[in-house]
VOFI-405953 format. One record per residue: x, y, z of N, C-alpha, C in turn; residue number from 1; residue in one letter. Coordinates in steps of 0.2 Angstrom, whole numbers, plus 5000, padded with zeros to 4 digits. Example, Ala and Ser with C-alpha at 12.3 -4.5 7.8 and 13.67 -1.06 7.14 Angstrom:
2
   n_u   n_v   n_w  ca_u  ca_v  ca_w   c_u   c_v   c_w    i  aa
  5066  4972  5039  5062  4978  5039  5066  4984  5039    1   A
  5064  4989  5035  5068  4995  5036  5064  5000  5039    2   S
END
This chain:
359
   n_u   n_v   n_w  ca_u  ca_v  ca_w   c_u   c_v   c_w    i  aa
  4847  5156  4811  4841  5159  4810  4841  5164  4804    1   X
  4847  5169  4806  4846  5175  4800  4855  5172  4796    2   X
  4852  5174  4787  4858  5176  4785  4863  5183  4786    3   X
  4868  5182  4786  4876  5186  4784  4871  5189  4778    4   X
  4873  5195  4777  4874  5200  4771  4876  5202  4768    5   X
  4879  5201  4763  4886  5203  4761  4883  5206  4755    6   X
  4883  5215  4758  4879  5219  4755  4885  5223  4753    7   X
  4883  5230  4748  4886  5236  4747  4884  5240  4753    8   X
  4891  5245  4754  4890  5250  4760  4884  5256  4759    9   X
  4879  5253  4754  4875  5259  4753  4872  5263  4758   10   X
  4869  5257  4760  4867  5261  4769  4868  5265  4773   11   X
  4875  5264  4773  4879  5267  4776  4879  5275  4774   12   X
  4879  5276  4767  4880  5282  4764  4872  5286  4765   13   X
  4869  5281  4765  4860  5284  4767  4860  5289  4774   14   X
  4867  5286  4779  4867  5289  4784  4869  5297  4785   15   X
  4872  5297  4783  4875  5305  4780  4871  5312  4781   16   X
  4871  5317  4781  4867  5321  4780  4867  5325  4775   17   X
  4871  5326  4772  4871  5324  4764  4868  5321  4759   18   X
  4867  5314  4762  4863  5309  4756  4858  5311  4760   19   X
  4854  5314  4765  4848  5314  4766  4846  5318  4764   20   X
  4847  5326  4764  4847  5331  4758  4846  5330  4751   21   X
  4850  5324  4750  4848  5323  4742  4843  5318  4744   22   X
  4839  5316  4746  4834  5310  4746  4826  5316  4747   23   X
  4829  5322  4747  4821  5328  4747  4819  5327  4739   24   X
  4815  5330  4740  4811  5329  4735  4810  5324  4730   25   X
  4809  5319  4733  4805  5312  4730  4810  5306  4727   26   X
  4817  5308  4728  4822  5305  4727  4825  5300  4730   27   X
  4820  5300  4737  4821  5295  4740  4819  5287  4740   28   X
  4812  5289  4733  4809  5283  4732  4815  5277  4727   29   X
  4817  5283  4721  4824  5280  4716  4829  5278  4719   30   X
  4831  5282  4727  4837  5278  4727  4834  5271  4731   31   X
  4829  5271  4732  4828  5264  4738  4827  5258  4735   32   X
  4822  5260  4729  4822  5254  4723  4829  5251  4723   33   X
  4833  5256  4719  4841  5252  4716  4844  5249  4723   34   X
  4844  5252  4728  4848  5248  4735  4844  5244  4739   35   X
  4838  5241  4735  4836  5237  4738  4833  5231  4732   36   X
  4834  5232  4727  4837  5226  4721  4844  5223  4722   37   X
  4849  5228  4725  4856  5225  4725  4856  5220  4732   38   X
  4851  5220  4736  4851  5214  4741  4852  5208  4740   39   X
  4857  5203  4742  4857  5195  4741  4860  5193  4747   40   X
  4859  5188  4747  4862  5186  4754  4867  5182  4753   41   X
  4872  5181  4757  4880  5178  4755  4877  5173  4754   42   X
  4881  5169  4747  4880  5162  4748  4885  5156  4753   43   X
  4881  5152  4758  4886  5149  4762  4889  5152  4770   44   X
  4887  5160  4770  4888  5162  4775  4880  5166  4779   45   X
  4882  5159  4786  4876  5162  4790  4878  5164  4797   46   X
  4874  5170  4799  4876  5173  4807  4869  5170  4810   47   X
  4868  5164  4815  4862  5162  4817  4864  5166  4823   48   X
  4858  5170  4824  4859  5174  4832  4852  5172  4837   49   X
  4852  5170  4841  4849  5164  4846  4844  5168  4848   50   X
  4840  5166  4848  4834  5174  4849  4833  5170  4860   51   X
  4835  5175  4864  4835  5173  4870  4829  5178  4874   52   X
  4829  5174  4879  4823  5179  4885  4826  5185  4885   53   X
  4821  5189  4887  4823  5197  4888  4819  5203  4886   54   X
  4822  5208  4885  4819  5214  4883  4819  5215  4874   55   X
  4811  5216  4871  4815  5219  4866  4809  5222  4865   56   X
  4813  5227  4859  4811  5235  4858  4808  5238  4851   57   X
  4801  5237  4853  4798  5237  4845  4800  5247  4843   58   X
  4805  5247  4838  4807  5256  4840  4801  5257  4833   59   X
  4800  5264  4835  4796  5268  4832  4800  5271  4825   60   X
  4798  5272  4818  4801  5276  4811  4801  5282  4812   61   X
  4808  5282  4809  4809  5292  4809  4806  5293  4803   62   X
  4806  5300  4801  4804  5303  4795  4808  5311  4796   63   X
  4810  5312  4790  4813  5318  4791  4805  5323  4790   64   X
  4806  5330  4791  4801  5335  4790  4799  5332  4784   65   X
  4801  5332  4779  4797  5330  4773  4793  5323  4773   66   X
  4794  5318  4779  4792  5313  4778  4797  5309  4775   67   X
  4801  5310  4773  4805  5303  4772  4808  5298  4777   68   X
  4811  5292  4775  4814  5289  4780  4820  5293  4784   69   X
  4820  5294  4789  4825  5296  4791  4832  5289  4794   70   X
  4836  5288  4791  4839  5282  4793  4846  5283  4797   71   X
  4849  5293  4797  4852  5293  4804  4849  5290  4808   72   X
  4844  5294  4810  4840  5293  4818  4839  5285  4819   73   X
  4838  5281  4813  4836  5276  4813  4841  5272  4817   74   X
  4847  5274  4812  4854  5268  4815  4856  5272  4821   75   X
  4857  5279  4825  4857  5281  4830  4852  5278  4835   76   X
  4846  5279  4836  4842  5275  4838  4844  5267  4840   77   X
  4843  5262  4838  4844  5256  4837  4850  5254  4839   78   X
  4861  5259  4840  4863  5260  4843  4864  5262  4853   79   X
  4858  5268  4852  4856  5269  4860  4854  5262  4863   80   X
  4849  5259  4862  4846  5253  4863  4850  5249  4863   81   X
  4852  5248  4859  4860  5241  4862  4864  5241  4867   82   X
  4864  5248  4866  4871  5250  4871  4867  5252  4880   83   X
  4862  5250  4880  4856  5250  4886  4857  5244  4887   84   X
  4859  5238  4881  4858  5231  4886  4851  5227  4884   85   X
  4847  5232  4879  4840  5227  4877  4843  5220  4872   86   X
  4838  5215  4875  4842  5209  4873  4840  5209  4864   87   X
  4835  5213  4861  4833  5214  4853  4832  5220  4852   88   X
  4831  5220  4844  4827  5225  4844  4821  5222  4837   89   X
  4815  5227  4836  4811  5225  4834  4807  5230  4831   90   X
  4809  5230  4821  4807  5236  4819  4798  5234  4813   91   X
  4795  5239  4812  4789  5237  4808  4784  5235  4814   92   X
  4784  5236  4820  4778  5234  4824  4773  5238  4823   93   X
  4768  5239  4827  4764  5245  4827  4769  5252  4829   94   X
  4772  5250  4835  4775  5258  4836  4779  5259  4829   95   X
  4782  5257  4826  4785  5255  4818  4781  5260  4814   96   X
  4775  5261  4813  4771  5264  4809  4772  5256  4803   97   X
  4773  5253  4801  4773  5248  4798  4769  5250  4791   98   X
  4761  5251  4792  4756  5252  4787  4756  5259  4784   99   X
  4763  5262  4788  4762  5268  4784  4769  5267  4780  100   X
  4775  5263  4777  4778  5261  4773  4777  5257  4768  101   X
  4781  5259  4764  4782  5255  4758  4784  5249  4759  102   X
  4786  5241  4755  4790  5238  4757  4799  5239  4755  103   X
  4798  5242  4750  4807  5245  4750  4808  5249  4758  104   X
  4803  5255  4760  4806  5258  4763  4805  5254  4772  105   X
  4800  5245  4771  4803  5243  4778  4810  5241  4776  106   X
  4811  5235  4770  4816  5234  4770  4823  5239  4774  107   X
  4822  5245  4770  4827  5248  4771  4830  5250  4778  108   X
  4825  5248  4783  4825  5252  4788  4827  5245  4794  109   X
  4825  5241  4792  4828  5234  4792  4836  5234  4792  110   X
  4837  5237  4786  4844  5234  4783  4848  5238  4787  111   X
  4846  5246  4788  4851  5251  4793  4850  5249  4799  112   X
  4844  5249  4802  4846  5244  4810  4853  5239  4809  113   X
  4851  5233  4807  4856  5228  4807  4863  5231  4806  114   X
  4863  5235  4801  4872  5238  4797  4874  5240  4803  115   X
  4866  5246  4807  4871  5249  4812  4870  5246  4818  116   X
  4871  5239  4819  4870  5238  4825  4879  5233  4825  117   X
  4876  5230  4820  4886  5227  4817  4892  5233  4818  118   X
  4889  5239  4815  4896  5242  4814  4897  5245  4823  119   X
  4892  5245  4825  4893  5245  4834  4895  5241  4838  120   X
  4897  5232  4834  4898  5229  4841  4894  5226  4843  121   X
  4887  5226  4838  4882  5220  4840  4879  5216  4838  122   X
  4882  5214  4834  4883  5208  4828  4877  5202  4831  123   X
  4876  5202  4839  4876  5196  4842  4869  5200  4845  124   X
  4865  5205  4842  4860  5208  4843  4854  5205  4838  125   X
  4849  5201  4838  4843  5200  4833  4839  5205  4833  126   X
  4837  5204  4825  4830  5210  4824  4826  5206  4823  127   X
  4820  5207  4826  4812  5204  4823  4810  5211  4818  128   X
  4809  5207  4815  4803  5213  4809  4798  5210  4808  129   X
  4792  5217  4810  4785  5214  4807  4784  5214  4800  130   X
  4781  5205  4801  4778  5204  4793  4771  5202  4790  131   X
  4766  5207  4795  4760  5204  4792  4757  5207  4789  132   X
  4753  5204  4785  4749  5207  4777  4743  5203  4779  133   X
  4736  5205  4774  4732  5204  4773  4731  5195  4771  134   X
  4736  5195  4765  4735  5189  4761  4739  5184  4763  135   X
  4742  5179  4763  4746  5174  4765  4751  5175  4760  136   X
  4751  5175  4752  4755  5178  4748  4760  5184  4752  137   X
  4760  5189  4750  4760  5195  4755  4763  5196  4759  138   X
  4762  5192  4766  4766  5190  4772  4772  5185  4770  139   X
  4772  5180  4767  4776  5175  4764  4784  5183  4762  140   X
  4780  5186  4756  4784  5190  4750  4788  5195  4757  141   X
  4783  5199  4763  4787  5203  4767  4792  5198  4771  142   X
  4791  5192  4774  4796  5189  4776  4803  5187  4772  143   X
  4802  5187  4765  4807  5185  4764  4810  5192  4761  144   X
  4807  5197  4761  4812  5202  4762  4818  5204  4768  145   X
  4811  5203  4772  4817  5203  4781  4821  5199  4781  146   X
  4822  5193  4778  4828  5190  4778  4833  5192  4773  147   X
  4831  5194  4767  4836  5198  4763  4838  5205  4765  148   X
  4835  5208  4769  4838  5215  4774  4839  5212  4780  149   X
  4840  5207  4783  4847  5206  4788  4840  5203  4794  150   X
  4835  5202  4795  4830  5201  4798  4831  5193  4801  151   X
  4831  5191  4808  4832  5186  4812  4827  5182  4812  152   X
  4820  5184  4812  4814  5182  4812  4808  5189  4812  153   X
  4799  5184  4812  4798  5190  4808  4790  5188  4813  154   X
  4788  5194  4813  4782  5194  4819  4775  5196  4814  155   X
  4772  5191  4817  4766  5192  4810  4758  5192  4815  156   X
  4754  5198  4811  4749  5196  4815  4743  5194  4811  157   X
  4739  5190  4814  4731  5187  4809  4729  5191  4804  158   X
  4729  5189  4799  4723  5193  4793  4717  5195  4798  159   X
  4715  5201  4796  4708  5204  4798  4705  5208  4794  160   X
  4706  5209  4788  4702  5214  4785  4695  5214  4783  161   X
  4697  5203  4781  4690  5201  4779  4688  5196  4785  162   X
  4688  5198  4793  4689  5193  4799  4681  5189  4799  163   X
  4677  5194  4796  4669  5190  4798  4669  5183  4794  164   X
  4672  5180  4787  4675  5178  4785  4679  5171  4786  165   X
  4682  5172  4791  4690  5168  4791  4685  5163  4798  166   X
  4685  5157  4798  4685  5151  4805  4691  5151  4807  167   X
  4689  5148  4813  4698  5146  4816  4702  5143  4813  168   X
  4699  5138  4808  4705  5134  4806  4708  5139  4800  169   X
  4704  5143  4795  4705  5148  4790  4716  5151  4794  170   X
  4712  5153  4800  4717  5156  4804  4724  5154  4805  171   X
  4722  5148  4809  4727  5141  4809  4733  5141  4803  172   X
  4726  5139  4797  4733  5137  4791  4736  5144  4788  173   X
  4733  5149  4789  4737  5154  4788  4742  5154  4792  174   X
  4745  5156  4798  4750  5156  4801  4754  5148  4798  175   X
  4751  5143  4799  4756  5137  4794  4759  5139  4788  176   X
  4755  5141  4785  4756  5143  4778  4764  5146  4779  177   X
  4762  5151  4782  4768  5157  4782  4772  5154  4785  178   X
  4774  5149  4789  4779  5148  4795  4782  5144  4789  179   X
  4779  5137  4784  4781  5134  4779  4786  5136  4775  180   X
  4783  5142  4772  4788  5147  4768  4793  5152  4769  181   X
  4792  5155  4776  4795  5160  4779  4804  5158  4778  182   X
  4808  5159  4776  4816  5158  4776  4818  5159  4783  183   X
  4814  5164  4788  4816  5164  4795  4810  5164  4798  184   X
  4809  5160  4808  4806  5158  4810  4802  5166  4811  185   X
  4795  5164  4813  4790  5170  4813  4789  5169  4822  186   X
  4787  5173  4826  4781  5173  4831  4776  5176  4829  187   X
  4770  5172  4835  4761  5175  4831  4761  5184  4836  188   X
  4758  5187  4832  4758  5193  4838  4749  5194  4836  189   X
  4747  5193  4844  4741  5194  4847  4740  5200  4848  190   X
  4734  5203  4844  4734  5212  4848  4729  5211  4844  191   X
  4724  5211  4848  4716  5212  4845  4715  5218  4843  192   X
  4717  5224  4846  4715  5231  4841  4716  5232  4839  193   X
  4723  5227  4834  4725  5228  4827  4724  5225  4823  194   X
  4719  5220  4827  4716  5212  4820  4709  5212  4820  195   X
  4706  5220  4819  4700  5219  4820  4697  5212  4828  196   X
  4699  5216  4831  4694  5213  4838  4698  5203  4839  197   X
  4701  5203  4834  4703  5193  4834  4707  5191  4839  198   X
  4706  5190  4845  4710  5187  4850  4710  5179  4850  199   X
  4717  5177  4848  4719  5171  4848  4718  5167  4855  200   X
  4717  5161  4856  4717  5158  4860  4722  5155  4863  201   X
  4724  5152  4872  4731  5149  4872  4729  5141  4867  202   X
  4722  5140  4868  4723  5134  4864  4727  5133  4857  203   X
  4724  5139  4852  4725  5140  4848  4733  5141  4845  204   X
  4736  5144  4850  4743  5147  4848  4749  5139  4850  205   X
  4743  5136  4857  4746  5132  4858  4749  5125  4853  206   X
  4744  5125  4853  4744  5121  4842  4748  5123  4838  207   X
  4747  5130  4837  4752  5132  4833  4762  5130  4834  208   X
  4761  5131  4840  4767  5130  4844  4771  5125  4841  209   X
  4768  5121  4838  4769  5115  4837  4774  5114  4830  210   X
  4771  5118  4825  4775  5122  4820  4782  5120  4822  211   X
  4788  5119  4818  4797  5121  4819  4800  5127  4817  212   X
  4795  5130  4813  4798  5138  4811  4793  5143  4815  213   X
  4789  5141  4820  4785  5145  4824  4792  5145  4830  214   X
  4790  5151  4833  4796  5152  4839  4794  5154  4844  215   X
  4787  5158  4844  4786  5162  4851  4780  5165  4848  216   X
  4780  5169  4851  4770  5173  4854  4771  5181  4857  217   X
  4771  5185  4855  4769  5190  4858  4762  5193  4860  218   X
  4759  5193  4865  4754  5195  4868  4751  5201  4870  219   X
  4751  5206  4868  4748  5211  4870  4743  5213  4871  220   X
  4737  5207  4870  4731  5206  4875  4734  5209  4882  221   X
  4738  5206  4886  4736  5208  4890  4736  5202  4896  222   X
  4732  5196  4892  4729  5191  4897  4737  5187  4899  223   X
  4737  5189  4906  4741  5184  4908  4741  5177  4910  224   X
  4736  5175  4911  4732  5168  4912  4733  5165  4905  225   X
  4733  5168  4902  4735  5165  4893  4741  5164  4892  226   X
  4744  5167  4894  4751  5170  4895  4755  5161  4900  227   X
  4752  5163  4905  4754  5156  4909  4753  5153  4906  228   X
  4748  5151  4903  4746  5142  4900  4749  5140  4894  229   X
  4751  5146  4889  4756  5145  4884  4764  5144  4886  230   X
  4766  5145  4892  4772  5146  4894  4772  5141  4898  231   X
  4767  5137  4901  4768  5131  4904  4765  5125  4899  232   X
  4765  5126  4894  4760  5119  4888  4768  5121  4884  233   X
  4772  5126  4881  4774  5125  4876  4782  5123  4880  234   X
  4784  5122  4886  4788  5120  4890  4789  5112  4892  235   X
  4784  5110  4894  4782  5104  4895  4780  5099  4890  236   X
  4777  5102  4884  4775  5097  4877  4782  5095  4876  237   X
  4781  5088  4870  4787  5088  4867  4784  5091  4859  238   X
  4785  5098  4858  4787  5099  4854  4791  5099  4849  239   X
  4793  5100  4841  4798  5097  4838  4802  5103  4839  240   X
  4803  5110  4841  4804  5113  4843  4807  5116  4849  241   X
  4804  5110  4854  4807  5112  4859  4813  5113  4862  242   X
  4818  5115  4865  4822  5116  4864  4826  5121  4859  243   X
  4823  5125  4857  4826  5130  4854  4825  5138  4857  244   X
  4818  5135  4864  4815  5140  4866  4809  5144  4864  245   X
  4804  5142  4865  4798  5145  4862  4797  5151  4867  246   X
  4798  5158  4864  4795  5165  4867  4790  5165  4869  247   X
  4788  5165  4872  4781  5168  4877  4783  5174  4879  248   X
  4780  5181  4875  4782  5185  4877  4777  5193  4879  249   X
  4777  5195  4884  4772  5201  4884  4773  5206  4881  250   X
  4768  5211  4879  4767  5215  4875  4765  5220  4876  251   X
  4769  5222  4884  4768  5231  4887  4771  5227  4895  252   X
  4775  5233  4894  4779  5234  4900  4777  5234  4907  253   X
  4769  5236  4908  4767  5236  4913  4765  5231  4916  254   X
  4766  5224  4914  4766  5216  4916  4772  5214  4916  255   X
  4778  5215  4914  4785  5212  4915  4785  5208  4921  256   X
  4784  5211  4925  4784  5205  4932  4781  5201  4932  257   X
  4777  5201  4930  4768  5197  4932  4771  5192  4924  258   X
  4773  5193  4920  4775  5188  4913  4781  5183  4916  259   X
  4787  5185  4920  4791  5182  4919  4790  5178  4927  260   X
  4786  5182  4930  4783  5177  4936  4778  5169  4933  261   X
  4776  5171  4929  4770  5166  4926  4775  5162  4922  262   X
  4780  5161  4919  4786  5158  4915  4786  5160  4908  263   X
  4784  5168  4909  4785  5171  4899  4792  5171  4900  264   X
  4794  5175  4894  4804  5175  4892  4805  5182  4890  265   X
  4799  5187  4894  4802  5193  4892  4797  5195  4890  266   X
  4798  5202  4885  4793  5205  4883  4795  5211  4879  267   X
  4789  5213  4873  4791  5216  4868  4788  5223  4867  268   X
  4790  5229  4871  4787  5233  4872  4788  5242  4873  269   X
  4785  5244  4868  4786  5250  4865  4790  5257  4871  270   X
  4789  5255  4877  4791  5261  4882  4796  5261  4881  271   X
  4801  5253  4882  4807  5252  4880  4814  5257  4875  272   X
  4808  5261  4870  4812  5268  4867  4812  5273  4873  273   X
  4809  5273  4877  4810  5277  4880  4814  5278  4887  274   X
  4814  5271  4891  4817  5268  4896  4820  5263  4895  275   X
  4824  5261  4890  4827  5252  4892  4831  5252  4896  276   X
  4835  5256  4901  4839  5254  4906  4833  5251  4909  277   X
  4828  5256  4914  4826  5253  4920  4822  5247  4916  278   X
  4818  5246  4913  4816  5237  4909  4823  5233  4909  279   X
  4828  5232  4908  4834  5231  4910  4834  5229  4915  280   X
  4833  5233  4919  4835  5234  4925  4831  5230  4929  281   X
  4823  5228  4929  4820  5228  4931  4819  5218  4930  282   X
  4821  5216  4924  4820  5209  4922  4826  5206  4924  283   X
  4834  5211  4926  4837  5206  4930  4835  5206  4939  284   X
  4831  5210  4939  4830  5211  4947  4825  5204  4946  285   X
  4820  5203  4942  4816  5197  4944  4820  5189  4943  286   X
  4826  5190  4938  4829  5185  4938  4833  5184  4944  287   X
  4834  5189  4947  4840  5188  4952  4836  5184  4959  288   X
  4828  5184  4958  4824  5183  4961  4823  5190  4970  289   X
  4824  5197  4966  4823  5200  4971  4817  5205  4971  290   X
  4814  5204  4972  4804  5201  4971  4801  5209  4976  291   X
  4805  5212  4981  4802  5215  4985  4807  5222  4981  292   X
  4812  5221  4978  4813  5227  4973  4810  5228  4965  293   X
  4811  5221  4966  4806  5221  4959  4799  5225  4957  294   X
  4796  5223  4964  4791  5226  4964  4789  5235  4964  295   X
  4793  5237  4968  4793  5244  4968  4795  5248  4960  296   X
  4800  5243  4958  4802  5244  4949  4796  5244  4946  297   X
  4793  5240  4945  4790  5237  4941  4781  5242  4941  298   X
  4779  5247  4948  4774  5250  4950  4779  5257  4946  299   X
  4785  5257  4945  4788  5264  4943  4785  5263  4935  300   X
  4788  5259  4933  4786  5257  4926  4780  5258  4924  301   X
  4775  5254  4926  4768  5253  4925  4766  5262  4928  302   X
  4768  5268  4931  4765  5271  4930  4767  5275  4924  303   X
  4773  5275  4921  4777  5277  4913  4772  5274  4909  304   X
  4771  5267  4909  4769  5263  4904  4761  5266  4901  305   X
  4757  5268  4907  4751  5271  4906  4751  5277  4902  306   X
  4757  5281  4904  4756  5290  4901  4758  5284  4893  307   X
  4763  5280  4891  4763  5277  4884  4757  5275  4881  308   X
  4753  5271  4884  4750  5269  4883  4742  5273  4880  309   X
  4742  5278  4883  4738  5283  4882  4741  5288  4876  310   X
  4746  5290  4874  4750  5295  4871  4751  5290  4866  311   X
  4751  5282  4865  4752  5279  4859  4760  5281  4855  312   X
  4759  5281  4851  4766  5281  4847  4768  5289  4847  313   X
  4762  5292  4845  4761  5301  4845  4766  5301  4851  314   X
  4765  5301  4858  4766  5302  4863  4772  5298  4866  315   X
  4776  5293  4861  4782  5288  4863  4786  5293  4859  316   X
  4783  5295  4855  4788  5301  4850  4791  5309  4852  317   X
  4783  5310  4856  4786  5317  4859  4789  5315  4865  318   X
  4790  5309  4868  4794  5309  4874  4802  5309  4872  319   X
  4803  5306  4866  4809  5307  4865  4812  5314  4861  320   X
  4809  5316  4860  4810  5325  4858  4811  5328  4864  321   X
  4807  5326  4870  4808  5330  4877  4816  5327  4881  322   X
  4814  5322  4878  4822  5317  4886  4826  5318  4881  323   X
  4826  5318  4875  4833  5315  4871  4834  5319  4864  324   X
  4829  5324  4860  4831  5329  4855  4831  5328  4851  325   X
  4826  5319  4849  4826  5316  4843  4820  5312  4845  326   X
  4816  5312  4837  4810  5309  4839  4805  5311  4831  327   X
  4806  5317  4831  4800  5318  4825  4794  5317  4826  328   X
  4791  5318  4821  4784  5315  4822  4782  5309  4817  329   X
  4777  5306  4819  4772  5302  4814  4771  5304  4808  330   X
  4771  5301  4802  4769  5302  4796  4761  5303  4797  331   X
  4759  5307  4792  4751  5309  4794  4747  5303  4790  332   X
  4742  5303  4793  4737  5308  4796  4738  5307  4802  333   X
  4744  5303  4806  4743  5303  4812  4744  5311  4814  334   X
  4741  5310  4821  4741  5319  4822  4749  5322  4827  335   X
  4749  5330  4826  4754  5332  4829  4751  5333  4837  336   X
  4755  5333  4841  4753  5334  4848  4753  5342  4850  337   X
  4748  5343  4853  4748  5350  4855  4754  5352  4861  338   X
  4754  5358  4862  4758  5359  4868  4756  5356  4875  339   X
  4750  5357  4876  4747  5352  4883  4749  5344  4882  340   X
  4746  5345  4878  4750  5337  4877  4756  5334  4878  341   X
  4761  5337  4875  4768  5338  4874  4771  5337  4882  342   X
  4767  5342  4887  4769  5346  4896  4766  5339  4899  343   X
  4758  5335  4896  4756  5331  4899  4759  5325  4901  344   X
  4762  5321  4894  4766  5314  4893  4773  5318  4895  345   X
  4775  5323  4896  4783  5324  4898  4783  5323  4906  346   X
  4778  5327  4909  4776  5327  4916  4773  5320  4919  347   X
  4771  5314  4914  4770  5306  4915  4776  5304  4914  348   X
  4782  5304  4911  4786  5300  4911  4790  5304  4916  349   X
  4792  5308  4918  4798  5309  4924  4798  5305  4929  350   X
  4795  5304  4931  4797  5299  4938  4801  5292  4934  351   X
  4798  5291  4928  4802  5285  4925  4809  5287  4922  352   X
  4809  5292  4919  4816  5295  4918  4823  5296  4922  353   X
  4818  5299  4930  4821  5299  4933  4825  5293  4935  354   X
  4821  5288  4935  4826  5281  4936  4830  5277  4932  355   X
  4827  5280  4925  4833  5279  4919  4839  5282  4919  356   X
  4838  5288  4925  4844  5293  4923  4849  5288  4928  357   X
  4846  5287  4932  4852  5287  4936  4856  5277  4935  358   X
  4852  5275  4932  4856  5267  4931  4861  5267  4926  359   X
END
């Protein structure tokens, strides 16, 4: 699925504190340009990494005070997460700040995940990168950057900007469009409050399903009834894909049970920067089929998932300044958190912490 990149170790050098120093004061735009023209992908050499059921971790962008990328924390970051056992990771989502980057500077952050998950040991670790744009063009062009920044596959959600606009079919051939051209397999990501209100349908997706460069579905509707009948229709059809495994995956932590009870493959879900042990932890207890500890897990989760869900990325961010010392804040205009806030989402996640600490 994804190529070898048989890049310069510049990234590397981005990680320094040093080069981050020199990337103040606007310098950061010049260097990212030139180290990300130098991208090409090896010819003849490919690392296909098998996208499996599991956890994975749409991690949130650092920024140093000035806003820049920060790509220590980045590859630090990405790091943690592996070494916790999440079965992906997954940069540019919404927790991603996505719409607040350039495309050089997703690339780039792209490119340092993946460096730093290789030079740790995790070669055998996929990254989904979100790739959606307004236009078909657009998405097309961010796709094939994620594959020249080390990108396994690319998570796209519906045009909305002009949604009054667009029929179903409009929609349909967009996602075709893009899966045609995309050099890596795409999943559809359903999240209505970021597609202007467009909730996909299981019919819909089911069709799409049908696609060979479509791989899976992230959900974060919500709707688990959706959730089964895509996980039961794209299992059962013969797909031309089947068999590679189509992800049916949820899209918040607080249904992890209730998805892999219905037959999803996991779930793609922001708390995860803050907990992947217990998420971890919690999807082998349901595969191991131990249903009466699962459950107690998974009420621990869902009350974490709430104080996330409420605090949003702001709030995914100050949890990690409180548990772990790194975190930053959101590029603006998102806002900075008050102190109540700060004592609020710290005082939500501890019971979840707690259980993180000790696995």
């Amino acid at each position: 699925m994804s190529p070898h990149l048989d890049v310069p170790s510049t990234a590397s050098s981005f990680n320094s504190s040093s080069s981050n120093e020199a990337l103040k004061g606007g310098a950061v735009q010049t260097q990212m340009a030139t180290y990300f023209s130098s991208i090409t992908p090896a010819n003849g050499a490919n690392i296909k990494r098998q996208l499996l059921p599991g956890i994975y971790v749409p991690t949130v962008a650092f920024f140093q005070a000035n806003e820049d990328v920060d790509l220590e924390t980045t590859a630090r970051h990405a790091v943690r997460l592996a070494e916790a056992g999440v079965t992906g990771i997954t940069v540019q989502g919404s927790n991603g700040e996505a719409v607040h980057l350039s495309p050089k500077e997703r690339a780039l952050i792209t490119l340092t995940t993946r460096e730093a998950l290789d030079n740790a040991s995790f070669k055998h670790v996929p990254v989904m990168v979100g790739c959606g744009a307004q236009s078909t063009r657009e998405t097309i062009e961010l796709c094939q950057d994620a594959y020249r920044a080390g990108g396994d596959c690319a998570l796209v959600l519906p045009p909305s900007y002009y949604s009054s606009l667009y029929g179903k079919e409009d929609v349909l051939q967009y996602f075709r469009d893009v899966a045609d051209e995309s050099p890596i397999p795409i999943l559809i990501y359903n999240y209505p409050p970021a597609a202007s209100g467009r909730d996909l349908s299981s019919d819909e997706i089911i069709e799409l399903a049908k696609h060979p460069n479509i791989v899976g579905c992230k959900l974060t509707c919500g709707n688990t009834g959706k959730l089964n009948r895509i996980a039961a229709a794209t299992q059962a059809a013969s797909f031309s894909n089947l068999g590679s495994g189509f992800l049916c995956m949820g899209g918040s932590a607080d249904f992890l049970l209730q998805t892999l009870i219905g037959g999803g493959s996991g779930i793609i879900a922001g708390l995860a920067n803050i907990s992947p042990k217990a998420l971890v932890h919690l999807y082998d207890l349901v595969e191991r089929e131990r249903f009466t500890e699962s459950r107690k897990i998974q009420a621990i989760v869902a009350r974490g998932d709430w104080t996330a869900i409420q605090g949003g990325l702001v709030g995914t961010k100050s949890a990690l300044n409180s548990f772990f010392g790194y975190g930053g804040f959101p590029r603006r205009p998102l806002p900075r958190p008050s102190k109540e806030e700060k004592l609020r989402w710290k005082e939500g996640f501890t019971e979840l912490m707690k259980l993180e600490n000790v696995l």
